[in-house]
C-alpha positions in Angstrom: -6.0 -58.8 27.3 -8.6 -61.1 28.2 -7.9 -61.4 31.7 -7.0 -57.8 32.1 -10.6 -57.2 31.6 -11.9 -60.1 33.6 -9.7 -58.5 36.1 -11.9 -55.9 35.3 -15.2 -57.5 35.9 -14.2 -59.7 38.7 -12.0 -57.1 40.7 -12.3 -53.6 39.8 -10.0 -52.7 42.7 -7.0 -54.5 41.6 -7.0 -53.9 38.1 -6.7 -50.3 38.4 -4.2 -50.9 41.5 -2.1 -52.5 38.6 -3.2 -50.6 35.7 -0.9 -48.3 33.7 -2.9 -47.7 30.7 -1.4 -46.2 27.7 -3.3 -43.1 26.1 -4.2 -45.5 22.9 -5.7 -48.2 25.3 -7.7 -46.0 26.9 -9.0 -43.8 24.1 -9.7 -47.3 22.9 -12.2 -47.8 24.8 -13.6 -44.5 24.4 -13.9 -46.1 20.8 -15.6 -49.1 20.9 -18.3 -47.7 22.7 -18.9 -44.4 20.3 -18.8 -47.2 17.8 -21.8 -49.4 19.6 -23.6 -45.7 19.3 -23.8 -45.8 16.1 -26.1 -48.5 16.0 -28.9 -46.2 17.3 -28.1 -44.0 13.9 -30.5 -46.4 11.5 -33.2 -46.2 13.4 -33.4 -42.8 14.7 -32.8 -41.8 10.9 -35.6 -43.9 9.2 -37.7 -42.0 12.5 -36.7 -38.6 10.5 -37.4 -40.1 7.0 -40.7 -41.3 8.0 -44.0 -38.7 7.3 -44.9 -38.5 10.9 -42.1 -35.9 10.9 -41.7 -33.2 7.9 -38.6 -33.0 6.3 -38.6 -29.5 6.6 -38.6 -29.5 10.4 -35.2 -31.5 10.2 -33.6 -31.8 6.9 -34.4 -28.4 5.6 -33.5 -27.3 8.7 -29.5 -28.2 7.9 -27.4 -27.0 5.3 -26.4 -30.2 2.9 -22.6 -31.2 3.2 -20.9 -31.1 -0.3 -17.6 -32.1 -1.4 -16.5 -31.5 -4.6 -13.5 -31.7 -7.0 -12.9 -31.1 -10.6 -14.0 -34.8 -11.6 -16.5 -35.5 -9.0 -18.7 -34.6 -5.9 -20.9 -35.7 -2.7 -23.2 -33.9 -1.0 -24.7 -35.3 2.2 -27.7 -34.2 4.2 -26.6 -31.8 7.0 -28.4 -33.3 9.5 -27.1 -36.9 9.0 -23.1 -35.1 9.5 -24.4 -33.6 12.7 -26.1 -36.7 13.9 -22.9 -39.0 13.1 -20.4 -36.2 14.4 -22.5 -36.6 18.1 -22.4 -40.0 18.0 -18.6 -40.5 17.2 -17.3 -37.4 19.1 -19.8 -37.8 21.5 -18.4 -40.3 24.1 -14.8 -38.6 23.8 -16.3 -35.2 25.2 -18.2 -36.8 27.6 -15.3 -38.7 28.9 -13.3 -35.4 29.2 -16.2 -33.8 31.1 -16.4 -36.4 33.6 -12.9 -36.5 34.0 -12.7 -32.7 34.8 -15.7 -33.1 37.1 -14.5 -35.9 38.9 -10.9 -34.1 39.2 -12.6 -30.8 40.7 -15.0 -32.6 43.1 -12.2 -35.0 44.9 -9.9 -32.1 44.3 -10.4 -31.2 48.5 -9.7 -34.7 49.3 -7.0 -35.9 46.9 -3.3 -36.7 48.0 -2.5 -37.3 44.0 -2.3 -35.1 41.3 -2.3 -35.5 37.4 -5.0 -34.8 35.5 -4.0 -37.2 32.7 -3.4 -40.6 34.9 -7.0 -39.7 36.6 -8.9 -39.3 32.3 -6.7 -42.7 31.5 -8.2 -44.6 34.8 -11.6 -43.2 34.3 -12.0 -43.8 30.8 -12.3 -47.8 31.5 -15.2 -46.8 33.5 -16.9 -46.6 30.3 -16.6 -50.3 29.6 -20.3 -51.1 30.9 -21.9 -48.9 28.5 -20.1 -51.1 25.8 -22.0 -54.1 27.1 -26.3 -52.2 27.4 -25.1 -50.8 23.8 -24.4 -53.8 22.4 -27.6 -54.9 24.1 -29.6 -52.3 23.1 -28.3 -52.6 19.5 -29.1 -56.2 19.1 -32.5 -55.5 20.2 -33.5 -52.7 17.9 -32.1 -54.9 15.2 -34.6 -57.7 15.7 -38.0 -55.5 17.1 -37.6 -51.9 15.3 -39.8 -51.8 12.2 -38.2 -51.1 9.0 -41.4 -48.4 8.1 -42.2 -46.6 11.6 -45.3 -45.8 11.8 -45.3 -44.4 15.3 -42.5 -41.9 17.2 -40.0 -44.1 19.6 -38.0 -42.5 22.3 -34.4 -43.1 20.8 -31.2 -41.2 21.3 -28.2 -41.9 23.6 -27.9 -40.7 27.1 -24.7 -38.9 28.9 -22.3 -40.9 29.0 -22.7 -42.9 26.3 -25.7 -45.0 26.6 -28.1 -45.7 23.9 -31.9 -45.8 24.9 -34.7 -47.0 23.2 -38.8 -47.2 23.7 -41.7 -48.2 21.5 -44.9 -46.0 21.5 -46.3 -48.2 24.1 -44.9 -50.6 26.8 -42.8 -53.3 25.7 -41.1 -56.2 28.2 -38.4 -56.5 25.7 -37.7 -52.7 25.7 -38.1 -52.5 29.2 -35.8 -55.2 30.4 -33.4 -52.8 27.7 -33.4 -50.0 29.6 -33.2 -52.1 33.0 -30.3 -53.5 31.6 -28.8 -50.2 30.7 -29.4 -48.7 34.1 -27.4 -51.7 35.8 -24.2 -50.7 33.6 -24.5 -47.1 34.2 -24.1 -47.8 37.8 -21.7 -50.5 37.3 -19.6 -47.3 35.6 -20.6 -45.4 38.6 -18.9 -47.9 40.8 -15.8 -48.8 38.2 -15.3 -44.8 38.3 -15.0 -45.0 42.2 -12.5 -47.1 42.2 -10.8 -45.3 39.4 -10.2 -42.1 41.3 -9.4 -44.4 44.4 -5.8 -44.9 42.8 -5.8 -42.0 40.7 -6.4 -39.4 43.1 -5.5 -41.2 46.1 -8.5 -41.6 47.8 -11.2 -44.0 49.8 -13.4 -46.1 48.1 -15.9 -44.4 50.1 -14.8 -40.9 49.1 -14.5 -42.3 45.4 -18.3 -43.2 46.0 -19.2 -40.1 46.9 -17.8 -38.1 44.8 -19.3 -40.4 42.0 -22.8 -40.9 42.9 -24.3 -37.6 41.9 -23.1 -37.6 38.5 -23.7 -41.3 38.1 -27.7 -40.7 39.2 -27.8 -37.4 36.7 -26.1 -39.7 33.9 -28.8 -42.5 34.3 -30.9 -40.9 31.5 -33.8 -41.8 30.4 -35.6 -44.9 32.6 
């Protein structure tokens, strides 16, 4: 597995030349990175906890969550279920969105068909958002205060990218989002090889077919 994804690193080109990816390996990846996401959820609820932002503006705002059987019963805030549902079912909708975009835009220049080799392929074009999560995520653990005081910019972008600022400029935080910027384009170029082999293309027509969406999905900078 490890050199798989060296292959991966090192040369993009042949590892999806040689790549038959099953549906679980794929959707694995898909995975670990809505896991990594939830490393943003902490922070972004102690931001909604905190009196800079009224609880009626978000957690009246929800209906509570209950559960309850004859012996026992939880009830959870609404808006901590919606938050968790984005970030776990996030990345997989994402993923199928690019897929179909991808698929329609080559779709006057493809000599290959099959929508579900192209979503397999292109999934592993997530892999860099892995790597600026768990970047991102080690940094908020060491320099986001446990009592906010002030609003930060946190969320995660399309596709799956978690970005963080402080109310003011910060190296750290910028070097952060630098980092993340780098993988989103590394995707961008991982997904142009992807559909090279899945829809029979160029790399050059890969690239351009990619490079729109992959400047949208930068996100916040």
């Amino acid at each position: 597995m490890r050199s798989r994804l060296w292959l991966l690193v090192a040369d993009p080109a042949a590892f999806f030349e040689t790549a038959s990816p099953s549906a679980a390996a794929s959707a694995g990846v898909l995975a670990a990175v809505a896991f990594t996401c939830l490393g943003v959820f902490g922070p972004v609820l102690s931001l909604l906890r905190s009196p800079m932002i009224p609880d009626e503006a978000v957690f009246d705002a929800f209906p509570p969550i209950r559960y309850a059987t004859a012996d026992w019963g939880v009830s959870l805030p609404g808006v901590v279920g919606v938050l968790l549902a984005v970030l776990l079912v996030g990345p997989m909708l994402v993923w199928l969105a690019f897929t179909a975009l991808f698929y329609l835009l080559s779709w006057p220049v493809a000599d290959e068909r099959g929508f579900g080799n192209t979503a397999a392929l292109v999934a592993w074009g997530f892999a860099p958002q892995l790597v600026a999560n768990v970047v991102a995520v080690a940094v908020l653990a060491v320099a986001f205060p446990a009592n906010p005081t002030e609003i930060w910019r946190l969320g995660v972008t399309v596709p799956a990218r978690i970005y963080a600022f402080p109310p003011s400029f910060d190296p750290l935080f910028a070097a952060v989002a630098a980092v993340g910027v780098g993988c989103t384009l590394w995707s961008g170029y991982l997904w142009a090889h992807a559909l090279a082999v899945a829809r029979g293309l160029t790399l050059r027509q890969g690239i351009a077919v990619v490079i729109v969406p992959t400047v949208l999905a930068l996100g916040p900078i």
